[in-house]
C-alpha positions in Angstrom: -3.4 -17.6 32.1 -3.8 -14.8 29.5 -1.3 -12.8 27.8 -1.3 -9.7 29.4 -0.3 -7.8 25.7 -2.2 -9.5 23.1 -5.1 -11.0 25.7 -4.4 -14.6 24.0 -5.4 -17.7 25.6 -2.2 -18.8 25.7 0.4 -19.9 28.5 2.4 -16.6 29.6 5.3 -17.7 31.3 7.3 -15.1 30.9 8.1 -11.2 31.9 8.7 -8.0 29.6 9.3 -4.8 29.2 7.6 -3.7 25.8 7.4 0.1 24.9 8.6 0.8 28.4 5.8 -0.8 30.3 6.5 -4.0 32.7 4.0 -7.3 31.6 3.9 -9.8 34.3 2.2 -12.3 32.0 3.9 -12.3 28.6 3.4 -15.0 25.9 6.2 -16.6 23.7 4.9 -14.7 20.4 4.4 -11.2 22.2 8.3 -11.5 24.0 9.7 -12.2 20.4 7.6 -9.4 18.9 5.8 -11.6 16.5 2.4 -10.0 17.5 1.5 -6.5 16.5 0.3 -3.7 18.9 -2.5 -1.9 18.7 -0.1 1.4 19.2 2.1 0.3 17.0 2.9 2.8 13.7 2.9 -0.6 11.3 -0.2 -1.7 12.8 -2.0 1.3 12.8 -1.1 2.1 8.6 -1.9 -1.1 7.5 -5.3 -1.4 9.4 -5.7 2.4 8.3 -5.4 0.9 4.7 -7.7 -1.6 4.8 -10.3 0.3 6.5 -9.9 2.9 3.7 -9.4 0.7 0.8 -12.8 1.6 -0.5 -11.4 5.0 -1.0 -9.3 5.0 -3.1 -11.2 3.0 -6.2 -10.8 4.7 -9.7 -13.6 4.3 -11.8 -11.7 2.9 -14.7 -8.4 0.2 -15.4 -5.2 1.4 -16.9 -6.9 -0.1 -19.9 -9.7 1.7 -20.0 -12.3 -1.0 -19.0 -14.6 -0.1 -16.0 -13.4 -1.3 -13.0 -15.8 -3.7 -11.2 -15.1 -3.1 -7.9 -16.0 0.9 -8.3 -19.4 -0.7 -10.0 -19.8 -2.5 -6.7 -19.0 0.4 -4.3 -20.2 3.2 -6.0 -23.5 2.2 -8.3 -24.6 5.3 -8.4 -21.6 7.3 -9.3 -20.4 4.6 -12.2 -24.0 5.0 -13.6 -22.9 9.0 -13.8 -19.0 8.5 -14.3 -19.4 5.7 -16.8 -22.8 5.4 -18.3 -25.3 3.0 -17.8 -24.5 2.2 -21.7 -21.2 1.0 -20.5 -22.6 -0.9 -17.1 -24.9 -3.7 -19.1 -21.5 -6.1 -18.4 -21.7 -5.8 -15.1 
């Protein structure tokens, strides 16, 4: 039988009340909250962050060095921002 929070193929022997809804069909990891929700605040930033990590690239290092992975994003706008010139290391 499934779990009836996380849909895992696992056995669900047991019954809970999570964010105020009744499971009939709970798994071990779900009932000791060890699996995130999909409505969950946590869940949601940290997938938000990933999903947006491209985002948030600066074209340079602290040290002045071109950063690679805006090079690999954004080819175009390092060959504007930083110069071709610069871009023959990459």
């Amino acid at each position: 039988m499934t779990c009836d929070v996380c849909h895992a193929d696992t056995p669900a022997p047991h019954k809970a009340v999570i964010n105020n809804v009744y499971y009939p069909h709970v798994c071990q990891n779900c009932v000791a909250g060890r699996v995130r929700q999909p409505n969950d605040a946590a869940y949601q930033r940290e997938r938000g962050k990933d999903e947006n990590a491209k985002e948030i690239l600066q074209p340079f290092n602290r040290d002045g060095t071109p950063n690679a992975d805006f090079v690999a994003a954004y080819p175009q706008e390092a060959k504007e921002i930083i110069g071709e010139e610069n871009l023959k290391e990459f």
